[in-house]
C-alpha positions in Angstrom: 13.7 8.1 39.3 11.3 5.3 40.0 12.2 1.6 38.7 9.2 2.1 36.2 10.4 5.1 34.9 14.1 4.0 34.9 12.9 0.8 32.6 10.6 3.2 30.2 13.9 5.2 29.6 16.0 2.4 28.8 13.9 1.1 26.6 13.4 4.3 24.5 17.2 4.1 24.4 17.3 1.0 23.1 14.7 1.6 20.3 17.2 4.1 19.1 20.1 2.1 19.6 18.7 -0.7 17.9 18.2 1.7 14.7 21.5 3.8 14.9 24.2 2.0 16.9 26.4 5.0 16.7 23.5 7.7 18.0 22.6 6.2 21.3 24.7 4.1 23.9 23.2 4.6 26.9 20.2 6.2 29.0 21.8 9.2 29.6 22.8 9.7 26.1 19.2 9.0 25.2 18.1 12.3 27.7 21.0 14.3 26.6 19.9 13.9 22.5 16.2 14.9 23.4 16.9 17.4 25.5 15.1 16.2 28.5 14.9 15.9 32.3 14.9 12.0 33.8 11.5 13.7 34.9 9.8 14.3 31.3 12.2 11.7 29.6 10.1 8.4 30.9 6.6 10.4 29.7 7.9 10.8 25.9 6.5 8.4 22.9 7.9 8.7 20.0 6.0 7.1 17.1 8.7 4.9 14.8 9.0 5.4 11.0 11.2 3.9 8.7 9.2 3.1 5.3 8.3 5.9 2.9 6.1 5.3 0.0 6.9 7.7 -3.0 3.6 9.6 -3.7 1.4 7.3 -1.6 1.9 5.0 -5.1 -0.7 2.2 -4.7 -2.7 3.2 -1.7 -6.4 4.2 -1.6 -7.5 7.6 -1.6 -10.0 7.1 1.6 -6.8 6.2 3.1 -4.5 8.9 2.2 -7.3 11.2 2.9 -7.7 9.9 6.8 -3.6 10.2 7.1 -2.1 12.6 9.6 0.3 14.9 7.8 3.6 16.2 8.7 5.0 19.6 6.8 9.0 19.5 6.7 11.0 22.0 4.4 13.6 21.2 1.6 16.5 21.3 4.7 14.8 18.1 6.7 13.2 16.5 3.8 16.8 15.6 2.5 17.9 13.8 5.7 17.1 10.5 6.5 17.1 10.6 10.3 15.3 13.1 11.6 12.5 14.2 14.4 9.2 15.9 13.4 5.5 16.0 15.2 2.6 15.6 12.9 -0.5 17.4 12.6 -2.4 14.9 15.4 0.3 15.9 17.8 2.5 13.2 17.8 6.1 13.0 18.0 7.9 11.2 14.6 11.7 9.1 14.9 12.3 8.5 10.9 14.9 6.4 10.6 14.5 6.1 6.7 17.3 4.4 3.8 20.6 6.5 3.5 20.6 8.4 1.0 16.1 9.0 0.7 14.8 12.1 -0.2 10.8 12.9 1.6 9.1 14.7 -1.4 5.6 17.1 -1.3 3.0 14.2 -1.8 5.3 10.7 -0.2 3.2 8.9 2.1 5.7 8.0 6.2 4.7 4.6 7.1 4.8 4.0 11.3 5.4 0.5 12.9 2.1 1.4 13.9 0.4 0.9 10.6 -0.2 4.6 10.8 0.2 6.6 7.1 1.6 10.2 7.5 1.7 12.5 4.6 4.7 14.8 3.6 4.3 18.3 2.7 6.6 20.6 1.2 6.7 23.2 3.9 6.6 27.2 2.4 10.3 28.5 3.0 12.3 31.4 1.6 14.0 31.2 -1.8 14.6 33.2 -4.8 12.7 32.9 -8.1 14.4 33.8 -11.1 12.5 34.8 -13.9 13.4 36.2 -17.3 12.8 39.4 -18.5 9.1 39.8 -20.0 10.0 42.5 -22.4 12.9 41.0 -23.9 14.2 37.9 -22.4 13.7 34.7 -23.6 13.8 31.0 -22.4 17.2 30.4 -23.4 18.1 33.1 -20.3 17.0 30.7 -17.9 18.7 27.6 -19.8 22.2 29.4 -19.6 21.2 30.1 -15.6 20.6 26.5 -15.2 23.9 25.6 -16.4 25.4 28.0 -14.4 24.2 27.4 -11.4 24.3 23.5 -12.0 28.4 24.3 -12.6 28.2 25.1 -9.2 26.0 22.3 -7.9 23.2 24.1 -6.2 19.9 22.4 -5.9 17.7 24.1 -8.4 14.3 23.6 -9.0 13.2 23.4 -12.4 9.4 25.0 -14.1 8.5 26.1 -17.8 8.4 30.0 -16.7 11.4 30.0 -13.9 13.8 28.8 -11.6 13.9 28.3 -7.9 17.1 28.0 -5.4 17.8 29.0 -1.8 19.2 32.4 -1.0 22.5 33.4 -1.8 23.5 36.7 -2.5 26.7 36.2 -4.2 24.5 33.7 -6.7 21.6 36.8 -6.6 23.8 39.4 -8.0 25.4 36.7 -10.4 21.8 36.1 -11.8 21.0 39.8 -12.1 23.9 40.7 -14.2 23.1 37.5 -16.6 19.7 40.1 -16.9 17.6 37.5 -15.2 14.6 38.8 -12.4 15.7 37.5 -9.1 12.9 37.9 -6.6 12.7 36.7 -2.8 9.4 34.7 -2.2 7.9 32.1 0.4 7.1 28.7 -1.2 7.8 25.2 -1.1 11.1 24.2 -2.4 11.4 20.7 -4.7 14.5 21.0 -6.5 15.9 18.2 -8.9 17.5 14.9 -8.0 20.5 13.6 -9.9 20.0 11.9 -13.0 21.2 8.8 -11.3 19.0 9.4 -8.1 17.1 6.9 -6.5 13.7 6.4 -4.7 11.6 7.0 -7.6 11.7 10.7 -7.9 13.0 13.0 -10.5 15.2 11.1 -12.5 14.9 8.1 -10.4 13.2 5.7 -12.9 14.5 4.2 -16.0 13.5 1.0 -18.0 15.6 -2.3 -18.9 15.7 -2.6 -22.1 18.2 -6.2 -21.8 15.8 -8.7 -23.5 15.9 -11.8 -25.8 15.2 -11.5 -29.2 14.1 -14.4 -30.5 14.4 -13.3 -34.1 17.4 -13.0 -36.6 19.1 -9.9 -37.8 21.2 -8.7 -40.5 24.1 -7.0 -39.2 27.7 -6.4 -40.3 30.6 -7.5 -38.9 33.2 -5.1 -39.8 37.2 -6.2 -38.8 39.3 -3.6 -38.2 40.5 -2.3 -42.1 43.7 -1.5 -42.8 43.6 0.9 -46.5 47.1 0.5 -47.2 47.3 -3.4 -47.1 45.1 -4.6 -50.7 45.2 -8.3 -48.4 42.6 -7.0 -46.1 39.3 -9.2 -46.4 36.0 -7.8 -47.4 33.5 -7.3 -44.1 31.1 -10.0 -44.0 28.0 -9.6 -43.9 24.9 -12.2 -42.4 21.9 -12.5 -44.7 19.6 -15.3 -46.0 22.3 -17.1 -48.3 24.6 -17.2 -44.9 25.2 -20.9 -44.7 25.6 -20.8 -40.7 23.1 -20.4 -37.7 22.2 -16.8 -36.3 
């Protein structure tokens, strides 16, 4: 290998380095992880991401709409270091937050300036529907809480249910007389309620504010019935002779 070549290397290996101290420690560990010859290894770019932009929130359509896209299934999507190559060809390093989750719809940012869109990639699962003659939608309910007792990723619609295959969970679902049928589709299951990175369940309000207005309110000491000496709870009002 050629001093060029030697320098192009090391420097991919420090990129990765630089992001993930504990992935890459030196040139040959940066050919081993790709896979590649010293030959092919100087030749690679690799296009760094590490900003993702839930639903492309705040950025112009014409934008979005010139974006490369890059379609990952449910598997990848829940990682947050991972390789990929996008529809113009070009190989991805995301290097996003622990702990992110890439939805259909979130908008990659490169240290390029470069947007690339996420899609939810078509993948096997099994959709579990009720019975149209006599189930109901409490059948699904009760398989929601079953299947949540058992912590599999779920995803949730009006009509039915969606989790990866399982047979054990298959035949489970069956005998609870639900319709459990094998079908190719993306897969967006449900975060936790305490989630982060703005999806599913991801968002709440604050609600601690100052109220710059008086209330009447009660404040009730602990009563004991037996004892006749226990004072009366006193309550705040417009006679109260003190500030509020």
């Amino acid at each position: 290998m050629n001093l060029v070549s030697q320098a192009k290397l090391q420097a991919g290996a420090q990129l990765f380095r630089k992001n993930d101290p504990n992935l890459i420690t030196d040139v040959n560990q940066f050919q081993r992880f790709h896979h590649v010859s010293p030959r092919n290894a100087a030749t690679i770019t690799m296009l760094h991401v590490s900003k993702l932009i839930p639903q492309g929130a705040g950025l112009a359509a014409a934008l979005l709409k010139r974006a490369s896209t890059v379609e990952l299934d449910w598997d990848v999507r829940q990682k947050s270091r991972f390789e990929a190559t996008d529809s113009s060809g070009r190989q991805l390093g995301i290097f996003l937050p622990r702990g992110t989750v890439a939805r259909g719809g979130d908008v990659l940012v490169a240290h390029d300036g470069s947007l690339i869109k996420v899609w939810a990639a078509a993948q096997t699962v099994l959709k579990i529907t009720a019975y149209p003659e006599h189930g109901t939608a409490f059948d699904l309910i009760r398989a929601a809480y079953h299947l949540g007792n058992r912590h599999v990723p779920i995803e949730l619609k009006p009509d039915h249910l969606k989790i990866e295959p399982d047979h054990v969970l298959a035949e489970m679902l069956r005998a609870m007389q639900l319709i459990v049928t094998e079908v190719t589709e993306p897969f967006e299951p449900e975060n936790g309620a305490y989630a982060t990175g703005g999806h599913f369940g991801g968002h709440h309000h604050g609600h601690e504010h100052d109220h710059d207005h008086s209330h009447d309110h009660v404040h009730t000491p602990p009563v004991d019935p037996l004892d006749p000496t226990t004072p009366a709870p006193h309550v705040h009002g417009p006679d109260c002779d003190h500030n509020h």
